[in-house]
Phi, psi and omega in degrees: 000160196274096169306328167279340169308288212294322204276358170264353222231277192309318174329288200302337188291297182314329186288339173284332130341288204284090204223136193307337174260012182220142200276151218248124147249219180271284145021261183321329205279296177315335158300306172300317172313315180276358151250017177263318147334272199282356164265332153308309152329321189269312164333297157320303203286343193275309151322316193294315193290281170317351161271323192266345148298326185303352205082329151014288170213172192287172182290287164333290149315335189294271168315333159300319180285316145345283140336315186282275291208321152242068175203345175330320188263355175118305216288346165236162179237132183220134173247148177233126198237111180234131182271114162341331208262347189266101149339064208262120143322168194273336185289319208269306226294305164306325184295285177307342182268005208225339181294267188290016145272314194274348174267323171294317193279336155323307192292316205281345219256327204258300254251021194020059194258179183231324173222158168228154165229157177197129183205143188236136172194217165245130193217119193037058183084321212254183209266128192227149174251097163222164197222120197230140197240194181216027194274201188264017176063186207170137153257122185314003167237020178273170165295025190287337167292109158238179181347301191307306146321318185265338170296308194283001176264330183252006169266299186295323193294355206283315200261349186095351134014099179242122191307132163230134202225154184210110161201173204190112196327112160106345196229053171111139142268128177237114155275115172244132179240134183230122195277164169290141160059000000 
C-alpha cells in the first residue's frame, strides 16, 4: 500500500474528529501523533527511493540508509547484500526499493523475527530480489496474502517481474521478485 496516502488520509480523518463540541481525547491526539509520525517516515523513505532512481544518490545507498533507519531501534536485525554489477532502471529502481520496504514492513509488523536478509543479485543467471525473514510464517493458502503482499505483487508485475512468495508456519517467509531481462 502507498504509505503516505493511508497515513495522511487517517490525519484528516482525526482531524475531522476534533470539533468544538466533542471533547479532544488522549486516545486521538496519540492517533495523530502516530500518523503524523509515521507519514514523515514514509516521506523519507519515499524520498531515499526517488534520489536514487534520479541519481542522486546511488540505489544502494539509498536502500542501506533505509535499512539503517528501520533496525535504529533494534527490534530486527537485517543483513543486505547488493550486487554492485546488477544493473536497475530508474523504474526498477523505485519499484524495488519500494519492494523491499513493503516486505521489511511485512516482517517487522506480522512475522515476529529476529533477522531478515535481503538481497539483490544474480540467481540462476537473472536479475532477483529476496527478502527472506526467520519469523513464524503462514500457510500460504491461508489468508496470509493482505495488502502488503498484493502491493508488492503489482510493483514486480509493474515492472515485469515475477513474484514468488514461499512460507510456511514456524520456519519463515521468502518474498522472490525474479526481474526481465
Amino acid at each position: 500500500h502507498d504509505g503516505l496516502q493511508q497515513y495522511l488520509f487517517s490525519i484528516a480523518t482525526h482531524v475531522s474528529m476534533l470539533q468544538p463540541q466533542r471533547p479532544v481525547t488522549e486516545r486521538t491526539i496519540e492517533q495523530l501523533r502516530r500518523a503524523a509520525f509515521a507519514a514523515q517516515q514514509e516521506a523519507r523513505f519515499a524520498v531515499l527511493a526517488l534520489s536514487s532512481a534520479s541519481g542522486n544518490a546511488p540505489f544502494g545507498a539509498a536502500l542501506r540508509r533505509y535499512v539503517d533507519v528501520l533496525t535504529a531501534d533494534g527490534a530486527l536485525e537485517v543483513d543486505l547484500d547488493i550486487d554492485e554489477q546488477i544493473r536497475l532502471a530508474p523504474d526498477e529502481q523505485i519499484e524495488i526499493f519500494r519492494i523491499v520496504q513493503e516486505g521489511l514492513a511485512n516482517v517487522r509488523k506480522h512475522a515476529r523475527a529476529q533477522r531478515a536478509e535481503v538481497r539483490i543479485g544474480r540467481q540462476d543467471g537473472r536479475r532477483a530480489v529476496v527478502v527472506v525473514d526467520d519469523g513464524s510464517g503462514f500457510e500460504e493458502q491461508s489468508n496470509g496474502a493482505g495488502q502488503g503482499l498484493q502491493s508488492i505483487r503489482r510493483r514486480a508485475a509493474s515492472i515485469g517481474g515475477a513474484f514468488t512468495l514461499r512460507s510456511e508456519p514456524g520456519r519463515g517467509t521468502a518474498i522472490e521478485v525474479v526481474l526481465r531481462g
